[in-house]
RODO-2510 file (C-alpha; in nm, 4 decimals, decimal comma):
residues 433
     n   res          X          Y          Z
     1     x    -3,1451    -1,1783     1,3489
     2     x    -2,8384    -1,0734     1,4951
     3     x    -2,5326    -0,8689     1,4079
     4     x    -2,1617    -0,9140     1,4668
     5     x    -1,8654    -0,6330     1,3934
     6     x    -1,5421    -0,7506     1,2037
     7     x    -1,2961    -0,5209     1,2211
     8     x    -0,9368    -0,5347     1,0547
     9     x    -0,5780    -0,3502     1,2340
    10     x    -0,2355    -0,3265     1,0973
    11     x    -0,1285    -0,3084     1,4720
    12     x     0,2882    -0,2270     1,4438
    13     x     0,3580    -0,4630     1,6697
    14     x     0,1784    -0,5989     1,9507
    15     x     0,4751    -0,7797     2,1955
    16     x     0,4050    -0,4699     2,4250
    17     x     0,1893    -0,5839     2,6821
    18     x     0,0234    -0,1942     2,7136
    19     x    -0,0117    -0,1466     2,3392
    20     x    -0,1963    -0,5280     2,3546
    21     x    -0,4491    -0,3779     2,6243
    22     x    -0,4746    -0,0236     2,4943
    23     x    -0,5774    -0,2102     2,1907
    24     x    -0,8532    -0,4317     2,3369
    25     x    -0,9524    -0,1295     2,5054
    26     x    -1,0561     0,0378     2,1391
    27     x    -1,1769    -0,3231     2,0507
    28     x    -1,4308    -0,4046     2,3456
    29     x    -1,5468     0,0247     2,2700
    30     x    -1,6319    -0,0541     1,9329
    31     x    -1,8078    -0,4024     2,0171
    32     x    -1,5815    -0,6058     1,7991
    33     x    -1,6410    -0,9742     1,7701
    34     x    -1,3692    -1,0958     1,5545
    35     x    -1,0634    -0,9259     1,4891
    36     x    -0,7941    -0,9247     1,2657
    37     x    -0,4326    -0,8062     1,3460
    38     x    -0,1387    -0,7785     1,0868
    39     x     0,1890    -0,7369     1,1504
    40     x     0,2052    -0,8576     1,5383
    41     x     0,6053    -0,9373     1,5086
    42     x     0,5232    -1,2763     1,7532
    43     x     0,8057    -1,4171     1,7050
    44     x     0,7080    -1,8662     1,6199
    45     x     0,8733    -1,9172     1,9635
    46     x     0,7843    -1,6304     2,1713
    47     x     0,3745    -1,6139     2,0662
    48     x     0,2725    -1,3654     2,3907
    49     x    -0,0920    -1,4675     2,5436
    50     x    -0,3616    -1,2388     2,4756
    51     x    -0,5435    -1,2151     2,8232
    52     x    -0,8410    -1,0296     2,7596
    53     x    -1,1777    -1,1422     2,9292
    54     x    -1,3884    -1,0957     2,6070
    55     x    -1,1995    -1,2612     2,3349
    56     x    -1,1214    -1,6549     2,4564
    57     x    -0,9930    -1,7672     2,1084
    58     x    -0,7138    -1,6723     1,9514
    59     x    -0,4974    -1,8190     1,6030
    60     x    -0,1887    -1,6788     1,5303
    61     x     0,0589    -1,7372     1,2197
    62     x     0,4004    -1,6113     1,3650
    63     x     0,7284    -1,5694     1,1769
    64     x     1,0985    -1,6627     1,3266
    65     x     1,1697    -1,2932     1,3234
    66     x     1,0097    -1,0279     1,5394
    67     x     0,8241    -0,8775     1,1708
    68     x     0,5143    -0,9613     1,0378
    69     x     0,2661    -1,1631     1,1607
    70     x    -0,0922    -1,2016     1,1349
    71     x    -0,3979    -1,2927     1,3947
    72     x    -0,7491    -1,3325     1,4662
    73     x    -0,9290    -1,2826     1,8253
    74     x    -1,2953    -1,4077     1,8571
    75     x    -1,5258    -1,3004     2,1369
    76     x    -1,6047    -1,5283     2,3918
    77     x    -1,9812    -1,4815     2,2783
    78     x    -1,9248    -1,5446     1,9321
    79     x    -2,0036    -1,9243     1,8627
    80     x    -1,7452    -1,9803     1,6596
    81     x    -1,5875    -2,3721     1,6087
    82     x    -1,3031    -2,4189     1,4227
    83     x    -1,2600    -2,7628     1,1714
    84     x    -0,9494    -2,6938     0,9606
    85     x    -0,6087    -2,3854     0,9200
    86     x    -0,3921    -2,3140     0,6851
    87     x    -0,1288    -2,1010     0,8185
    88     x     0,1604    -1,9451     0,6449
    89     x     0,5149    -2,0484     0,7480
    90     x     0,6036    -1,6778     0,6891
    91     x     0,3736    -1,5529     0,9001
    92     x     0,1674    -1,3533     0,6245
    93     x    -0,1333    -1,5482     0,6136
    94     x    -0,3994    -1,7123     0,8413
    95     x    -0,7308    -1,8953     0,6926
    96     x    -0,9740    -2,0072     0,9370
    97     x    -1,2286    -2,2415     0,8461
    98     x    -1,5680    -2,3232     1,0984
    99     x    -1,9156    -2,2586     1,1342
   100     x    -2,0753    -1,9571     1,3531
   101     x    -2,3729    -2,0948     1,4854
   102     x    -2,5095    -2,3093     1,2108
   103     x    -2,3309    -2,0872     0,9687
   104     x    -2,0342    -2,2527     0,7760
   105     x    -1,7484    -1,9443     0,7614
   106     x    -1,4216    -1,9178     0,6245
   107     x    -1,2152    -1,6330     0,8012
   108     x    -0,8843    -1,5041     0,6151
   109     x    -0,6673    -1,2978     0,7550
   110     x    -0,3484    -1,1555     0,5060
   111     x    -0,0951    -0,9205     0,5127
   112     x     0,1267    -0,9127     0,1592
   113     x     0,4865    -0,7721     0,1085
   114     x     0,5484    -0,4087     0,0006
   115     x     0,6956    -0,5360    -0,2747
   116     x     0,5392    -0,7614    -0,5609
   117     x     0,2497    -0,7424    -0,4285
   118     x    -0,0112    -0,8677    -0,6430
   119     x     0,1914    -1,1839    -0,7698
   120     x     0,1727    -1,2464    -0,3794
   121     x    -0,1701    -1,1619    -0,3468
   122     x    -0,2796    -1,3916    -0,6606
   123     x    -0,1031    -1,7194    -0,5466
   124     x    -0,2856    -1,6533    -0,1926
   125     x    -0,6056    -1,5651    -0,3256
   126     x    -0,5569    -1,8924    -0,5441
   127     x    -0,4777    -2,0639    -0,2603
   128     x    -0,8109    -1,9481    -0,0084
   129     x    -0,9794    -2,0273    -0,3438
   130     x    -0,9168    -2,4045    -0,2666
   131     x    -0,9700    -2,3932     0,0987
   132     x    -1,2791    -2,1721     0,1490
   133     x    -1,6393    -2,3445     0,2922
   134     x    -1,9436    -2,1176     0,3407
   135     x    -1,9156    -1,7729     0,4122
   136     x    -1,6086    -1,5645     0,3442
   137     x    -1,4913    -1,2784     0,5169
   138     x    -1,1052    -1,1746     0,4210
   139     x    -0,9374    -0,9131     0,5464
   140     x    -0,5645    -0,7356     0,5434
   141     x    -0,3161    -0,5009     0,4692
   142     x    -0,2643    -0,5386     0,0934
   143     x    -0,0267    -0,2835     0,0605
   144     x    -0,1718    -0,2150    -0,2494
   145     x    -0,4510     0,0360    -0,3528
   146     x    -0,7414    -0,1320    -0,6283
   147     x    -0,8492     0,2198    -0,7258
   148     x    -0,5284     0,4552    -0,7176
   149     x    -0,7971     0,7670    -0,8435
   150     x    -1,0074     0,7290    -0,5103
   151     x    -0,7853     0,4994    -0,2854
   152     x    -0,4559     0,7326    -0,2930
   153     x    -0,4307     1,1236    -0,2215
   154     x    -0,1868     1,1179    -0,5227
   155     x    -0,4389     0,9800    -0,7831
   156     x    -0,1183     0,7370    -0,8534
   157     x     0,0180     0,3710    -0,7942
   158     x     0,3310     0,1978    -0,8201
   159     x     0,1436    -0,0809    -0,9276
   160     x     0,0459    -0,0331    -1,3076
   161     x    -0,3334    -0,0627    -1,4445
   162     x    -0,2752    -0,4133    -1,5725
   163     x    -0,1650    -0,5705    -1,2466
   164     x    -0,4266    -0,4004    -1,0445
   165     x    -0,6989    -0,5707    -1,3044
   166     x    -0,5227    -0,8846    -1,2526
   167     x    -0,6121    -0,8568    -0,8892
   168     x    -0,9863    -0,6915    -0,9273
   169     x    -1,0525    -1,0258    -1,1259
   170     x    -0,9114    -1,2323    -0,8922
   171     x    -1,1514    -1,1136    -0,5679
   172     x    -1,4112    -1,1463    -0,8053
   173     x    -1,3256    -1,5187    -0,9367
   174     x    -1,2760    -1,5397    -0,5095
   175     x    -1,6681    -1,4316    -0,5212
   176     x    -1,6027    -1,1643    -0,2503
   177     x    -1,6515    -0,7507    -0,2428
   178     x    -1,5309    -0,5137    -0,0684
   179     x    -1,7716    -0,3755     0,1757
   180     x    -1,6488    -0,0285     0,2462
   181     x    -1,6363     0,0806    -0,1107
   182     x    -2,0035    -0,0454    -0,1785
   183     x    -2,1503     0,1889     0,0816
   184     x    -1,9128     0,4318    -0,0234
   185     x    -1,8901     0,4508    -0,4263
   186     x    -1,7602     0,7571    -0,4590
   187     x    -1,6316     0,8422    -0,1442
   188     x    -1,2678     0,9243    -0,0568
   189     x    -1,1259     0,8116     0,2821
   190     x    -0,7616     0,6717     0,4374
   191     x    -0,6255     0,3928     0,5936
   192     x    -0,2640     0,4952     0,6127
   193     x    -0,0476     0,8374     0,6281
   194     x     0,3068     0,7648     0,4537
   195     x     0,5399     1,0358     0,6189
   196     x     0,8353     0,9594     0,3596
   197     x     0,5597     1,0356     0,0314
   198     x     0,3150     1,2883     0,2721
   199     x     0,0344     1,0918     0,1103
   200     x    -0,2246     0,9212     0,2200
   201     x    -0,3888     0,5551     0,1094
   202     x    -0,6436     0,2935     0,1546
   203     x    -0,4313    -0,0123     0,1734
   204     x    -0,6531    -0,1978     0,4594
   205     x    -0,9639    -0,4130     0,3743
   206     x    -1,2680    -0,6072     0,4132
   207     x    -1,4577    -0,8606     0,1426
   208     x    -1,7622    -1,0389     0,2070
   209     x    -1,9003    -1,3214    -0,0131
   210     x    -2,1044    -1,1756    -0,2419
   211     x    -2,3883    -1,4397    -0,1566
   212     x    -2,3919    -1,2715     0,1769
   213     x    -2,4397    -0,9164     0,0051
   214     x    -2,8079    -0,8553     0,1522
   215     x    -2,6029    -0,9637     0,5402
   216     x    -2,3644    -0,6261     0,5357
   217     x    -2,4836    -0,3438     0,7358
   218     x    -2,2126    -0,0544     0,7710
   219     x    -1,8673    -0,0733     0,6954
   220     x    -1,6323     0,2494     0,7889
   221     x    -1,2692     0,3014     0,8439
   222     x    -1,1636     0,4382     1,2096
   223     x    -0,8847     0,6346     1,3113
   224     x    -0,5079     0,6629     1,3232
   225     x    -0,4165     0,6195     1,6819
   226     x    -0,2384     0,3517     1,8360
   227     x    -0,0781     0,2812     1,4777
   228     x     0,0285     0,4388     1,1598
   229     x    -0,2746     0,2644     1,0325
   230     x    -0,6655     0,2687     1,0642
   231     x    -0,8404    -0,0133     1,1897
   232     x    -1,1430    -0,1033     0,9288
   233     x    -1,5027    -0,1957     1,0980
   234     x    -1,7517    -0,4034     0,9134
   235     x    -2,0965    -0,4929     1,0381
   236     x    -2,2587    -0,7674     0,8956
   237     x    -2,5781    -0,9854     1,0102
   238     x    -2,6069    -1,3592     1,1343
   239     x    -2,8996    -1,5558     1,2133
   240     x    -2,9622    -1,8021     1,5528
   241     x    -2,6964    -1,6091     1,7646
   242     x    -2,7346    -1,6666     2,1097
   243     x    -2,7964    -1,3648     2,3920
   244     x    -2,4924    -1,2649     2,5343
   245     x    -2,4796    -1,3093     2,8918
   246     x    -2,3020    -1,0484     3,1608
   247     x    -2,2207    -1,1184     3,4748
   248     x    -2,1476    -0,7986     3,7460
   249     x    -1,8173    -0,8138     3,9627
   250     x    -1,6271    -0,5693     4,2130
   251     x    -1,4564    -0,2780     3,9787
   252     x    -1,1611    -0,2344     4,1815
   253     x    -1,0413     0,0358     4,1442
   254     x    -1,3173     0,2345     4,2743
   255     x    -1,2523     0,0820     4,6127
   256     x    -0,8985     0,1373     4,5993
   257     x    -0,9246     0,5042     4,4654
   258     x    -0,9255     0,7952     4,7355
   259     x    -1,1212     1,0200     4,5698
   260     x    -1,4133     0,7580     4,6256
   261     x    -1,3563     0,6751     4,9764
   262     x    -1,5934     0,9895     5,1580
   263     x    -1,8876     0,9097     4,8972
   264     x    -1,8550     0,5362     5,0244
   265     x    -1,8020     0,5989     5,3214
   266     x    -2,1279     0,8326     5,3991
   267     x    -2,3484     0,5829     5,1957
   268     x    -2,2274     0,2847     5,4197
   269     x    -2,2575     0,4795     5,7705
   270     x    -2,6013     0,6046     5,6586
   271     x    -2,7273     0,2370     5,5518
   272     x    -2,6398     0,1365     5,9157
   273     x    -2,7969     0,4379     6,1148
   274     x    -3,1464     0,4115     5,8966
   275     x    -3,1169     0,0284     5,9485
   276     x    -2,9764    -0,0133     6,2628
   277     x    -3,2484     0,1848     6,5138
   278     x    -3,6113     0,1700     6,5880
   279     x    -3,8631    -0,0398     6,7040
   280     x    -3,8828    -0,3156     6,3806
   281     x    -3,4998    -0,3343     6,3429
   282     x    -3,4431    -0,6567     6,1389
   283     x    -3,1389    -0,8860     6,3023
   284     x    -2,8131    -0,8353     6,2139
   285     x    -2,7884    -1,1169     5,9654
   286     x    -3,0769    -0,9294     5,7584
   287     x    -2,9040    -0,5888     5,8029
   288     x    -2,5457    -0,7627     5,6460
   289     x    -2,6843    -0,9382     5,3862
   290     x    -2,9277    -0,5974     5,2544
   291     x    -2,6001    -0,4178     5,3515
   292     x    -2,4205    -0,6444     5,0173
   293     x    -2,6958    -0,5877     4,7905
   294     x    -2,7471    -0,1976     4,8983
   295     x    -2,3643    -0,1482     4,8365
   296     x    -2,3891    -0,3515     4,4966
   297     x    -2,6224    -0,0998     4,3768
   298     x    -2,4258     0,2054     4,4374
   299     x    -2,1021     0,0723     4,3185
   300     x    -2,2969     0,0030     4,0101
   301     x    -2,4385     0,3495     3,9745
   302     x    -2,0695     0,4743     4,0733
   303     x    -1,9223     0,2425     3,7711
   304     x    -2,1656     0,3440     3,5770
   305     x    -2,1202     0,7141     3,5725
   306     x    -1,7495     0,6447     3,5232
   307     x    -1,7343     0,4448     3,2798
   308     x    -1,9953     0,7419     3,0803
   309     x    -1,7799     0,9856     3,2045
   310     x    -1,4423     0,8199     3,0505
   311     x    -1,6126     0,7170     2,7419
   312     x    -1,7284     1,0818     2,6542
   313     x    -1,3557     1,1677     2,7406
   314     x    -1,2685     0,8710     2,5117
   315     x    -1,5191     1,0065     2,2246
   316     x    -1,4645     1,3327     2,2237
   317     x    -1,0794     1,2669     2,1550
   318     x    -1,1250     1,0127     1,8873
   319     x    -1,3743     1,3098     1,7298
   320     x    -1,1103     1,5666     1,7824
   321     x    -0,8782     1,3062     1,5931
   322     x    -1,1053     1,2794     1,3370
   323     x    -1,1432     1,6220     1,2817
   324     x    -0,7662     1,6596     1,2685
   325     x    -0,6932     1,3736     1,0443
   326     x    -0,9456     1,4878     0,7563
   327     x    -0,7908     1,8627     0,8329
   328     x    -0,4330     1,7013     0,7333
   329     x    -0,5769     1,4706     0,4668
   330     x    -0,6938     1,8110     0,2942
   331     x    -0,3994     2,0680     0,4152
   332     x    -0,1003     1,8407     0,5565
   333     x     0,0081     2,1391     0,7438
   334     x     0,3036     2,0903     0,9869
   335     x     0,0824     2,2277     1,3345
   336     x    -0,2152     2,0097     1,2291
   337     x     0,0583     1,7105     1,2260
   338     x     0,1735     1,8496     1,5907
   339     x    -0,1715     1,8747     1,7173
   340     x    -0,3416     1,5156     1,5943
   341     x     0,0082     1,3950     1,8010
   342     x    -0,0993     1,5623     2,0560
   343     x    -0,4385     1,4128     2,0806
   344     x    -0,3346     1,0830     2,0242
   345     x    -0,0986     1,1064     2,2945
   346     x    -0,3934     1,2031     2,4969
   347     x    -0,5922     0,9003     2,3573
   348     x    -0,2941     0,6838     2,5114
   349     x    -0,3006     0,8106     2,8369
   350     x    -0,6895     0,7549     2,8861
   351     x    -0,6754     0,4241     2,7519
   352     x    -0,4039     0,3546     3,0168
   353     x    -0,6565     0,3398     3,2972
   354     x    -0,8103     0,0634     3,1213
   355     x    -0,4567    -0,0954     3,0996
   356     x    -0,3967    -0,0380     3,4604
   357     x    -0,7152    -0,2092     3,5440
   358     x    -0,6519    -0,5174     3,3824
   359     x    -0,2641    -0,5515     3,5557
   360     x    -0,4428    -0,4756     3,9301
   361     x    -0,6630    -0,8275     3,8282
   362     x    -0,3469    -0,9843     3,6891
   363     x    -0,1505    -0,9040     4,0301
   364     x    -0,4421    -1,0107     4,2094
   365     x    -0,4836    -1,3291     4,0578
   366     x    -0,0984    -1,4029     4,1017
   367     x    -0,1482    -1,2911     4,4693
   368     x    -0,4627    -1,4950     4,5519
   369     x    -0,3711    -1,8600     4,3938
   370     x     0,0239    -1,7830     4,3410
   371     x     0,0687    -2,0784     4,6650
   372     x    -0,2698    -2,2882     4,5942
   373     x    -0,2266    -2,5930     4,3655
   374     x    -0,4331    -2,4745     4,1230
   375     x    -0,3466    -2,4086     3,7573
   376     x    -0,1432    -2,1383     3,7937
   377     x     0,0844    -2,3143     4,0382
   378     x     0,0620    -2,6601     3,8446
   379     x     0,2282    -2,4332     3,5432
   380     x     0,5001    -2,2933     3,7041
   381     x     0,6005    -2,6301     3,8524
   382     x     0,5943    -2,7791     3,5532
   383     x     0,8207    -2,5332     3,3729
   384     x     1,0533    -2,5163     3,6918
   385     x     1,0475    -2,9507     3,6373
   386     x     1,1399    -2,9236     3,2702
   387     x     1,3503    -2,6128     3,3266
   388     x     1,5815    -2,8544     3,5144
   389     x     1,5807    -3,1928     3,3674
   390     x     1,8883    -3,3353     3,2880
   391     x     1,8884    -3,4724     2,9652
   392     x     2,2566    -3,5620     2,9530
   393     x     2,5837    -3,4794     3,1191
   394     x     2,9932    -3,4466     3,0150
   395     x     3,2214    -3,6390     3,2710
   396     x     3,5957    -3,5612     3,3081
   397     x     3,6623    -3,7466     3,0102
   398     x     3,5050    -3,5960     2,7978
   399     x     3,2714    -3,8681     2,7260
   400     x     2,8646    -3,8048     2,6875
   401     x     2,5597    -4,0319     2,9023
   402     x     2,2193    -3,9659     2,8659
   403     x     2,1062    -4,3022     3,0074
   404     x     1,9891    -4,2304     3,4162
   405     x     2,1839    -4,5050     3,5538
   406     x     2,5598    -4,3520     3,3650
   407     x     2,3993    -4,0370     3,4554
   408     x     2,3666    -4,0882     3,8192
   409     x     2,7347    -4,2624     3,8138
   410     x     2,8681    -3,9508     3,6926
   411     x     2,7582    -3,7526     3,9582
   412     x     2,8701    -3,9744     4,2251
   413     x     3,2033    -3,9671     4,0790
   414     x     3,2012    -3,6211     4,0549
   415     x     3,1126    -3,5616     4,4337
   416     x     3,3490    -3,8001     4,5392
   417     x     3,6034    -3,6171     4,4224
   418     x     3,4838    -3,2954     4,4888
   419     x     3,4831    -3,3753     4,8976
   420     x     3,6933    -3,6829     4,8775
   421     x     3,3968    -3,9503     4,9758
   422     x     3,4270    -4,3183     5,0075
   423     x     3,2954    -4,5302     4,7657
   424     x     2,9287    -4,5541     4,7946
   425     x     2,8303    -4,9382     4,8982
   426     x     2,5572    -4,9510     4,5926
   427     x     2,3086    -4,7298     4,3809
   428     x     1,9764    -4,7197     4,4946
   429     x     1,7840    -5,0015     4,3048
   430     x     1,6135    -4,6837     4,0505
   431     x     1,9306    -4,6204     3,8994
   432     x     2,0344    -4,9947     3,8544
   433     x     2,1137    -5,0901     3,4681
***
């Protein structure tokens, strides 16, 4: 039996490329395997990649504007294999449908309107209704709280008693739950701080199938940091998951920070002189190659401790966050407001080393195979090639060719007259009619 964690963002906007890895960041701390973003504002022509070494697969419903916008990352250990998608043209829905392992599972990501909410909500519900295989695990921003009394600081909706039953019997015609309220019954907590009504609300989700009731494990709601919304975790249990598998390379920026260079240093001459002298001293060969696996070890132990180090640092903010946000929730005083900005500010800056990390790879990458027909340089040849393609071309009269051979006239024209050449004898055979 295995577990996986689902976890559910209203991100603001991810076309930042350090928001995007100050984002992963959280998501590799909290051992997500499939996550769902809404409101991205990737824009149907301009869909940013999402390089992150964990999560491989990624499904995006995109809008023409640079609003809305849903998404859903999978870890690269998660055996996940898609057969069908329905994706919204307005970029406010995204249904997945697959099997994890030998588990049929229907992922929906959705993020309604502010506005008429639950007619939106029913027709989409109605629609996953039809489209749904296996296990179901739907999550959004609803913009809409189904308890006002415990899912609003207010007590109070916009959306009246009648319309809110609407939707409670829709997610249960759906044959889904939601997970966070069944460990919590009674229990008040926030996914979003509105500044213009200084309330807070729970407008952020996740349902399960209610067949797969016995498979949920935890479900809690983070905090407020990179957004003006809290991600939503839920834990749930699979069966016949494979073992993930890790693989140990170079961190480097240890190598290229100062501050580590004397510890290095020391640990590499000392290798050498205890190696190096005395009657059995093995032959240079055997002295380099212990020398590789000696050093692996204490840039491990090095990593290690700095990795502990930063994730304490990393902890110990998003507790001081915590503390603050359910200090505002009670008091919404002005220097509790200045303070939890404060500390997320900090949060930001820490998560920036992670950030930094990831562009040293990308440079390196760029710098190692940027000349190398590989991939990378296949790519960029490619777009240069279609980049400039002539499709068609305007001659001095005005008149339009797209066929090569009228093409290829016009330009000799055009050059003829341009430095006054003779007449050319005959077009290469290519560019014959």
């Amino acid at each position: 039996m295995s577990s996986i964690v689902i976890s559910s963002l209203n991100a603001r906007g991810l076309n930042e490329p350090r928001k995007r890895s100050q984002v992963m960041a959280l998501l590799q701390r909290d051992k997500v395997s499939v996550a769902f973003f809404q409101e991205t504002h990737f824009k149907i022509d301009r869909v940013p990649k999402m390089p992150h070494r964990r999560f491989s697969q990624w499904y995006h419903s995109p809008y023409t504007a640079a609003s809305r916008g849903v998404s859903i990352g999978i870890h690269k250990q998660l055996p996940f294999k898609l057969s069908a998608t329905s994706i919204d043209p307005e970029g406010r829905y995204l249904f997945l449908k697959g099997s994890i392992a030998d588990t049929p599972v229907t992922l929906a990501n959705i993020y309604a309107p502010n506005r008429r909410q639950v007619p939106w909500l029913l027709q989409t519900l109605a629609l996953l209704s039809s489209f749904k295989e296996g296990l179901v695990i739907l999550g959004g921003d609803f913009n809409a709280t189904l308890d006002p009394l415990l899912d609003s600081s207010t007590g109070q909706s916009a959306i009246t008693h009648v319309r809110l039953r609407r939707l409670k019997v829709a997610l249960q015609n759906l044959g889904v739950f939601d997970v966070w309220r069944t460990f919590h019954p009674s229990g008040k907590d926030y996914s979003f701080f509105s500044r213009a009504k200084s309330s807070y609300q729970r407008l952020d989700y996740l349902f399960l199938s209610s067949t797969h009731a016995h498979s949920a494990l935890h479900a809690h709601i983070g905090d407020i940091t990179l957004s003006d919304h809290a991600p939503v975790f839920m834990k749930i249990s699979l069966q016949d998951l494979p073992k993930r598998e890790w693989h140990w390379r170079v961190n480097d920026t240890i190598i290229s920070d100062p501050s580590h260079t004397p510890r290095l240093s020391s640990f590499l001459k000392e290798f050498f002189t205890n190696n190096s002298s005395g009657p059995d001293t093995p032959s240079p060969s055997i002295i380099w190659e212990a020398h590789k696996a000696t050093v692996r070890g204490e840039l491990i132990a090095l990593g290690t401790h700095l990795k502990k180090k930063r994730t304490q640092e990393i902890t110990e903010l998003l507790s001081k966050i915590r503390k603050l946000e359910l200090s505002h929730k009670r008091s919404q005083a002005l220097d509790c407001a200045s303070e939890l900005a404060a500390a997320r500010s900090q949060l930001k800056n820490k998560l920036n080393v992670t950030s930094a990390k990831i562009l040293l790879r990308a440079k390196f990458r760029s710098y190692a195979h940027g000349d190398k027909g590989n991939r990378l340089m296949t790519a960029l040849v490619q777009k240069q090639k279609a980049d400039s393609f002539i499709t068609a071309i305007r001659d001095d009269q005005g008149t339009i060719h797209e066929r090569t051979p009228d093409i290829a006239k016009a330009f000799c024209a055009f050059y003829k007259g341009l430095y006054n050449l003779p007449p050319p004898q005959s077009l290469p055979s290519r560019f014959a009619a």
